[in-house]
C-alpha positions as CSV (number, residue, x, y, z in Angstrom):
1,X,68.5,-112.4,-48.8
2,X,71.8,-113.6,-47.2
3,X,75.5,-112.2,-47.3
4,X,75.9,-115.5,-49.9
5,X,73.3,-114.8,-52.3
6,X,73.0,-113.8,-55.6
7,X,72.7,-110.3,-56.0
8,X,68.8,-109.7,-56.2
9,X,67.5,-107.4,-58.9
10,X,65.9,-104.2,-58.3
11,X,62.0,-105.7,-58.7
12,X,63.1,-108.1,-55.8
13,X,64.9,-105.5,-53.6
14,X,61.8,-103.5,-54.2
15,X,59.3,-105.8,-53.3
16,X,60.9,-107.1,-50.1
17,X,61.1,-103.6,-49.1
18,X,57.2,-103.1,-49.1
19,X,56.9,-106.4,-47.9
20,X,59.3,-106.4,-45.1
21,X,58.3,-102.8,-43.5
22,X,54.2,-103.9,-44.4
23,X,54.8,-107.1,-42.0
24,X,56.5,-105.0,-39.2
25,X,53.6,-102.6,-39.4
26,X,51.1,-104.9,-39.1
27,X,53.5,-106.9,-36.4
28,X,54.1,-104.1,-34.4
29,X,50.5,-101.7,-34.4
30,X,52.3,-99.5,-36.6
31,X,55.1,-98.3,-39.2
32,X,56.1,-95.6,-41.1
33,X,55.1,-97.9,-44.4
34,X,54.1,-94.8,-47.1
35,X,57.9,-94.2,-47.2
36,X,58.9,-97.5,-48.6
37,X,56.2,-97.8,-50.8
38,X,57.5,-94.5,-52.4
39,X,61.5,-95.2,-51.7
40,X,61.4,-98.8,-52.4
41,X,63.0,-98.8,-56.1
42,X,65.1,-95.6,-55.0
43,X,67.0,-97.5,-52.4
44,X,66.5,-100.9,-54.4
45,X,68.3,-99.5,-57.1
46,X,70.9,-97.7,-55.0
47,X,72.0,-100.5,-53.4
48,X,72.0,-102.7,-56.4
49,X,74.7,-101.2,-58.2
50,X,74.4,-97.6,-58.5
51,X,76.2,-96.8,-56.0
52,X,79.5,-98.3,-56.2
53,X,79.9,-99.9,-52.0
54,X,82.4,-102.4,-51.0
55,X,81.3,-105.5,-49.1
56,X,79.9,-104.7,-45.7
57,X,82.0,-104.5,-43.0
58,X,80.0,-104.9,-40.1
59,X,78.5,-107.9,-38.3
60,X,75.0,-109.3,-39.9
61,X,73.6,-108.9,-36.4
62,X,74.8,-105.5,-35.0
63,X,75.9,-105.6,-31.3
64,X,74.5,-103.9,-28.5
65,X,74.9,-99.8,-28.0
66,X,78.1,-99.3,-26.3
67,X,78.2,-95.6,-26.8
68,X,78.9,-93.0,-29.6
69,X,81.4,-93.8,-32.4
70,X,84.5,-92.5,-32.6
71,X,87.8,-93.0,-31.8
72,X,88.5,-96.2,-29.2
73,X,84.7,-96.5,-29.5
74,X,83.3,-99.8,-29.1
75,X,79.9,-98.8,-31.0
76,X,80.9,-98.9,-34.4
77,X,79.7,-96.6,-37.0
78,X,76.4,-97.4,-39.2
79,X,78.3,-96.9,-42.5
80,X,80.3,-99.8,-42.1
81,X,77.2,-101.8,-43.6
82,X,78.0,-99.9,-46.3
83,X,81.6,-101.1,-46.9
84,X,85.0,-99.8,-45.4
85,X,86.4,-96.6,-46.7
86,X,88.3,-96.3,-49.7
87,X,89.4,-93.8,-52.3
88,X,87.2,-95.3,-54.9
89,X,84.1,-96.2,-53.0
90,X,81.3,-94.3,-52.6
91,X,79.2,-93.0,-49.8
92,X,76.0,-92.8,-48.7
93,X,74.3,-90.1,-46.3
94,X,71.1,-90.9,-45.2
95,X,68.8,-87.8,-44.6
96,X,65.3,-88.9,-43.2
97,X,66.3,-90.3,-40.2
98,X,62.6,-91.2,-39.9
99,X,62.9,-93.7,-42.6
100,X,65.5,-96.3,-40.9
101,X,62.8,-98.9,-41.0
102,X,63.1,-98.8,-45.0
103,X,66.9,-98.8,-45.3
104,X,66.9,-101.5,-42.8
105,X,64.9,-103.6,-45.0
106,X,66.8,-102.6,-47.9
107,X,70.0,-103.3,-46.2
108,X,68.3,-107.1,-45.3
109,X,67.3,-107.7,-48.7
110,X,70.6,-107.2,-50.4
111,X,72.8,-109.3,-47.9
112,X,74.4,-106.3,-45.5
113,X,72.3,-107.1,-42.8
114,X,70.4,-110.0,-40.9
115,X,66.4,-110.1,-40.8
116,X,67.0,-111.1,-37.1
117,X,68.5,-107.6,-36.5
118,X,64.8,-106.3,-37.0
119,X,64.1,-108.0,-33.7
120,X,66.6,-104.9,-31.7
121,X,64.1,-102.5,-33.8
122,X,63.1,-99.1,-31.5
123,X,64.4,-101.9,-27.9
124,X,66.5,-99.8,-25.2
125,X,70.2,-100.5,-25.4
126,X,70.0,-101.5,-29.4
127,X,71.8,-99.7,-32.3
128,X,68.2,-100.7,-34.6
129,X,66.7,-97.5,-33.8
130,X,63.5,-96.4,-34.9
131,X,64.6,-92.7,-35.9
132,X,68.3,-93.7,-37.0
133,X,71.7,-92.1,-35.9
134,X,75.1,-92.7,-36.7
135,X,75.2,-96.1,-34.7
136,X,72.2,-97.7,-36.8
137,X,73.0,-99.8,-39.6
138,X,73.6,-97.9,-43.0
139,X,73.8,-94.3,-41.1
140,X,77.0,-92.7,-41.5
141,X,75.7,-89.2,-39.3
142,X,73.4,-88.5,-37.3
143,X,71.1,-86.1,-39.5
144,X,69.8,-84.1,-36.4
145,X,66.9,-82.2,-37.3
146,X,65.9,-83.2,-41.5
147,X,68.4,-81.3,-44.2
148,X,71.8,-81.6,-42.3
149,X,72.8,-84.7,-44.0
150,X,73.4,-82.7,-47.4
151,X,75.5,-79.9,-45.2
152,X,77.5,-82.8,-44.0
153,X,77.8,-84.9,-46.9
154,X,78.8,-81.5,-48.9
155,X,82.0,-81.2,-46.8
156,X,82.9,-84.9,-47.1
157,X,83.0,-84.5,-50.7
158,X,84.8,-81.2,-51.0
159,X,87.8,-83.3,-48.6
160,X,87.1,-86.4,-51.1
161,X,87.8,-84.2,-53.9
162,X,91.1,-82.5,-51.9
163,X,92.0,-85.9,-51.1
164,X,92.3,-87.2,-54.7
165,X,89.3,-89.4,-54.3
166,X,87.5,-90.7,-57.2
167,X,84.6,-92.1,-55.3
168,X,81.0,-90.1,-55.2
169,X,78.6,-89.3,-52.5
170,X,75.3,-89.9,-52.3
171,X,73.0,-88.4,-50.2
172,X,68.8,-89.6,-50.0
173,X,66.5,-86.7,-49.0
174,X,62.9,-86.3,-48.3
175,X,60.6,-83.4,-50.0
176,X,60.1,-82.3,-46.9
177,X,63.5,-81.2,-46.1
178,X,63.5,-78.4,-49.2
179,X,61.4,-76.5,-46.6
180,X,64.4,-75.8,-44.2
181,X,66.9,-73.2,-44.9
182,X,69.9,-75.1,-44.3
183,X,68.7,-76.9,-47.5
184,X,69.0,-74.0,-49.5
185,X,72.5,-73.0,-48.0
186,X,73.9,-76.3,-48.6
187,X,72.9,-76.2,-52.3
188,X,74.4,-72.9,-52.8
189,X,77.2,-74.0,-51.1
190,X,77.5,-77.1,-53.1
191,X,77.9,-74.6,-56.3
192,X,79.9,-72.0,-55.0
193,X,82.4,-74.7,-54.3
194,X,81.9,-76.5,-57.4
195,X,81.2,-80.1,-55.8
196,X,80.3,-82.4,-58.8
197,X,81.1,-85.5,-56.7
198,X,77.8,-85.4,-54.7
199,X,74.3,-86.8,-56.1
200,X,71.3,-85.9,-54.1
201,X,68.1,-88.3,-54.5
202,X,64.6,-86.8,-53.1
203,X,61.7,-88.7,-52.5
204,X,58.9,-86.3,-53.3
205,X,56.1,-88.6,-52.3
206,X,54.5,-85.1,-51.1
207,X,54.1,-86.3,-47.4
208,X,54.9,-85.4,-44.1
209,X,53.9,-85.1,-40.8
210,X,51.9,-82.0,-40.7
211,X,49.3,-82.9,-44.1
212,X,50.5,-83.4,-47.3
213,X,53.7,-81.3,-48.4
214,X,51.6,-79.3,-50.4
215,X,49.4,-77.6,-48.0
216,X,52.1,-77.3,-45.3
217,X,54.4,-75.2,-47.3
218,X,55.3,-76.4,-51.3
219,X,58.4,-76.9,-52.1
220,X,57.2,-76.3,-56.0
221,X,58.8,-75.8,-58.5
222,X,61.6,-78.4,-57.1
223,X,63.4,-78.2,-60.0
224,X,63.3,-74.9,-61.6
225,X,64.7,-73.5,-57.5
226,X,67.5,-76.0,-57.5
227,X,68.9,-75.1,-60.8
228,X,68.3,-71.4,-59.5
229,X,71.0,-72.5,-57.1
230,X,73.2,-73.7,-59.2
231,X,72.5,-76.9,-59.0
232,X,72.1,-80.0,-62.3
233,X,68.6,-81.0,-61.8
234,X,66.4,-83.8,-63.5
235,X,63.0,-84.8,-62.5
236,X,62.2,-88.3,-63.1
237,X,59.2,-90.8,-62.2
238,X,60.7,-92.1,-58.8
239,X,59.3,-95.8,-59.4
240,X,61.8,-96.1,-62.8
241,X,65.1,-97.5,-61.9
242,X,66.2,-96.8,-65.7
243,X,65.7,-93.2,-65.5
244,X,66.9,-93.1,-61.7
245,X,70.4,-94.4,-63.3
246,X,70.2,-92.1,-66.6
247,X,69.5,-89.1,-64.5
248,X,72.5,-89.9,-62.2
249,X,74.6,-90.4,-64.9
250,X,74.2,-87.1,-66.4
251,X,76.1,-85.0,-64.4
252,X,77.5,-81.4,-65.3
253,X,81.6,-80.5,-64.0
254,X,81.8,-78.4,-61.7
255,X,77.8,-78.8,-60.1
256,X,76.0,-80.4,-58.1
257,X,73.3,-82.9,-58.7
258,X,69.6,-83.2,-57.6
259,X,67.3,-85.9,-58.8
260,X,63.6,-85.0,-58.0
261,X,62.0,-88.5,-57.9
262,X,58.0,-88.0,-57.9
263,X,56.8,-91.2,-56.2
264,X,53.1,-92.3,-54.8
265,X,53.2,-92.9,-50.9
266,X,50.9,-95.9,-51.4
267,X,52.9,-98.2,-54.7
268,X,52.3,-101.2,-54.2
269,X,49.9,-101.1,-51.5
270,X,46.5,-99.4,-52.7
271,X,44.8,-99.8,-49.3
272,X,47.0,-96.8,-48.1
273,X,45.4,-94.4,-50.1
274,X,42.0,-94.8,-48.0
275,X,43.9,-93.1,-45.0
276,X,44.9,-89.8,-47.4
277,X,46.0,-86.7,-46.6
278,X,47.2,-88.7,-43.9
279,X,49.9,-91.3,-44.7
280,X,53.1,-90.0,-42.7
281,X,52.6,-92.8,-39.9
282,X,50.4,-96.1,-39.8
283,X,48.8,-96.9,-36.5
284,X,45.7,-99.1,-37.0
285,X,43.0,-97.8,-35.3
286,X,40.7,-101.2,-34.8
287,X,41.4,-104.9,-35.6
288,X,39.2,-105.0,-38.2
289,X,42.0,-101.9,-40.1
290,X,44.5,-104.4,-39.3
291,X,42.9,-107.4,-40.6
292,X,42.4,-105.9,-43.6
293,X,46.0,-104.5,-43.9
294,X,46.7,-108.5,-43.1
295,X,44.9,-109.1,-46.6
296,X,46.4,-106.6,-47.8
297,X,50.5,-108.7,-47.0
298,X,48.8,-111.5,-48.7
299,X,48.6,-109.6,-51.8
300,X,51.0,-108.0,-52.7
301,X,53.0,-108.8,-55.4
């Protein structure tokens, strides 16, 4: 997609995600591909207008790292491809820093960014990193170790909601991340203070570095802690961008709201599954795995 397109639905965002981040594996030796083949119509359908984001405001192709953000900073900061700030606009926070590949390609499929940016990918000196910070494109914070996105994007919205703003904030989680304590903090935190302007999406695709989320340390049952918490909580099949937007929609006053999205670390790409429990990180272990992955690009549909 370019910046002048017509705004691709969430099948095509979708596709081009799997697509995208399935060629850069297979370009590249390797690629954290399960998480856009469970993320793909989460984001797709994110950035396709359920999340209410100005036009972007950063270059197509994003300049060279200059140093941190901030004030007088030449390195501008990754939200920008998300649209400038205003009082009706939302914002995103972008938790599994480990999954900037995806949003990359989701950015490039919906016009905010240029395919030749994936070129800067993981290079010395480029804001395209592989793990993202707040200098990559669609990153508005550094998320440090996984769950601090929802602690910071739980104090933007308090100030949003002090301020008068009417926008929301999102915030896209991995499974994974309901294992750390600051998690659980954040969520109580989120209810004490009544914060019913932020939306948390979590891909439960039930992977992670360690084995399967499972057998590390469950995070079961998702919803029945959450709402323990305080928090609204729905549970939806994470591949349904009708019931992605219905659950979002239903929000409570005065709480919080967590959508559990189950999704399958191999949609769309069936081959995947022949490498379970362990799907965190491709990294083709003979031509002939690669070949067949190659196949596999020529497939997919």
């Amino acid at each position: 997609m370019t910046a002048n397109s017509i705004t691709p639905t969430v099948a095509d965002v979708a596709f081009g995600i799997r697509r995208r981040v399935l060629q850069h594996t297979i370009a590249n030796n390797g690629g954290y591909l399960s998480q856009a083949c469970s993320a793909a119509e989460l984001l797709a359908t994110l950035y396709t207008g359920l999340a209410n984001l100005g036009p972007s405001a950063a270059p197509p192709v994003p300049g060279p790292f200059t140093g941190t953000p901030g004030p007088g900073a030449k390195t501008m900061n990754g939200a920008a491809y998300n649209g400038a700030p205003a009082a009706d606009r939302d914002r995103i926070f972008f938790s599994p820093a480990h999954y900037a590949l995806v949003l990359y390609a989701a950015l490039i499929e919906v016009g905010r960014l240029e395919e030749s940016s994936l070129e800067q990918f993981n290079k010395d000196g480029g804001t395209v990193e592989m793990i993202g910070a707040e200098h990559s494109p669609g990153f508005e914070s550094t998320t440090g170790s996984l769950a601090q996105a929802l602690s910071t994007a739980g104090g933007v919205a308090l100030a949003r909601r002090l301020r008068g703003d009417t926008g929301r904030v999102w915030v896209f989680m991995s499974d994974g991340e309901m294992q750390e304590g600051q998690t659980w903090e954040a969520v109580a935190a989120l209810s004490h203070h009544r914060i019913d302007n932020l939306t948390a999406i979590i891909d439960v695709n039930g992977q992670q570095c360690d084995g399967t989320t499972p057998t590390v340390m469950t995070v079961e049952p998702a919803v029945e802690r959450l709402r323990a918490f305080g928090a609204v909580a729905h549970e939806i099949d994470g591949h349904d961008p009708d019931a992605l937007r219905a659950a979002c929609a239903a929000r409570q006053p005065g709480r919080p709201t967590f959508v559990v999205a189950r999704t399958d670390p191999a949609r769309g790409i069936p081959l995947l599954h022949e490498r379970a429990p362990g799907l965190h990180y491709v990294r083709f272990t003979s031509a002939d795995e690669r070949d067949r992955y190659a196949v596999a690009l020529k497939e997919l549909t």
